[in-house]
N, C-alpha and C positions, 0 to 999 in steps of 0.2 A: 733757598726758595721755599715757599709757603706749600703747603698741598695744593690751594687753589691755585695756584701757581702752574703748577703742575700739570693741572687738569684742565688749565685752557691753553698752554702750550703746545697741548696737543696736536697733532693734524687729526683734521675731521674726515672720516671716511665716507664719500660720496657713495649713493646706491647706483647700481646701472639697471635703470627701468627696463630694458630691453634685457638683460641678462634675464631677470625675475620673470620676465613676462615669459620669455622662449622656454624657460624652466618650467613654468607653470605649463607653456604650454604642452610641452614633452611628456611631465610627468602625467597629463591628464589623456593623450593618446595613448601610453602605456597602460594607464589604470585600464582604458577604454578598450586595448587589445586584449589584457588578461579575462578584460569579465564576458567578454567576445567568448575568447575559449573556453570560460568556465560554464557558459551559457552552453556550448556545441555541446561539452560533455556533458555537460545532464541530460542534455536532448535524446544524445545517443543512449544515454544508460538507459533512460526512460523507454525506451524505441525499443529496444533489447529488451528489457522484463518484461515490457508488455508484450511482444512476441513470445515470449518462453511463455506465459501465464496465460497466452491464448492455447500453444498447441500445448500443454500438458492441463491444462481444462477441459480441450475438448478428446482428451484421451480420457480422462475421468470420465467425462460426458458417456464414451462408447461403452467404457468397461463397466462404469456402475448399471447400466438398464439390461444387459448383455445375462439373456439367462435368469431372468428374474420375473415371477409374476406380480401384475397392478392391482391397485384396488383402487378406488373413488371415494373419498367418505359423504356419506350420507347423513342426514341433519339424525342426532340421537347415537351415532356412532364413535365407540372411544377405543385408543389403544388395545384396550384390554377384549372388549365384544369380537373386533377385528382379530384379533393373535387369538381367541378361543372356537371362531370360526374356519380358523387353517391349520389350526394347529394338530398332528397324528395323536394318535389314541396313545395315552402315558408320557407327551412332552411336556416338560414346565412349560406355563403360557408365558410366569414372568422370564422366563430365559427367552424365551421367542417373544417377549414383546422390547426387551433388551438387545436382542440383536436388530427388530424394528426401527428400533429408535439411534441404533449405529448405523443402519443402511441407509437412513433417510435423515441424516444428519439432526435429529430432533435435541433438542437441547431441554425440553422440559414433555412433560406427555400429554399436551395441548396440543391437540389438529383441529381442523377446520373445516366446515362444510367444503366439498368441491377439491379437495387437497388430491392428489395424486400419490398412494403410497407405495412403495415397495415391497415388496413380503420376501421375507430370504425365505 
């Protein structure tokens, strides 16, 4: 016998449409349960941090203003005029304009008319 011989003596295997189809349809309820639950759990973790990040914000909130006097900046007013105006007789101003800039989370020593400051 010839190879092509061979390869049409074959039996030809028939597909079952209906297998394929219930397969497909199976496997795509499954997809559609996992991404269900993958869905719930983000939701909930999301639901959860954002619960934890509300009440440990607004303890920040109570503890940072708690015992602390304000000031308002006024147009011409800088870091430094401000920390030279509170500051006691013989304190570094830059050490008291350094812990300003930590109580009020400053990230450069740019404030703004109207701003609300902190003074340790």
């Amino acid at each position: 016998m010839y190879m092509n011989e061979q390869l049409f003596s074959r039996p030809v295997k028939t597909l079952n449409v209906k297998r394929t189809y219930s397969a497909r349809i199976s496997f795509s309820h499954r997809m559609l349960k996992r991404l269900a639950a993958l869905l719930a759990v983000v939701v909930i973790i999301g639901l959860f941090s954002l619960c934890v990040s509300v009440i440990a914000g607004e303890q920040d909130a109570y503890a940072s203003t708690e015992g602390y006097q304000s000031v308002e900046v006024v147009s011409g007013d800088t870091l430094w005029t401000i920390a030279a105006s509170h500051t006691a007789a013989g304190q570094d101003i830059r050490e008291y304009i350094s812990k300003m800039r930590t109580l009020n989370h400053l990230k450069s020593s740019v404030i703004y008319e109207g701003q609300v400051l902190l003074l340790p």
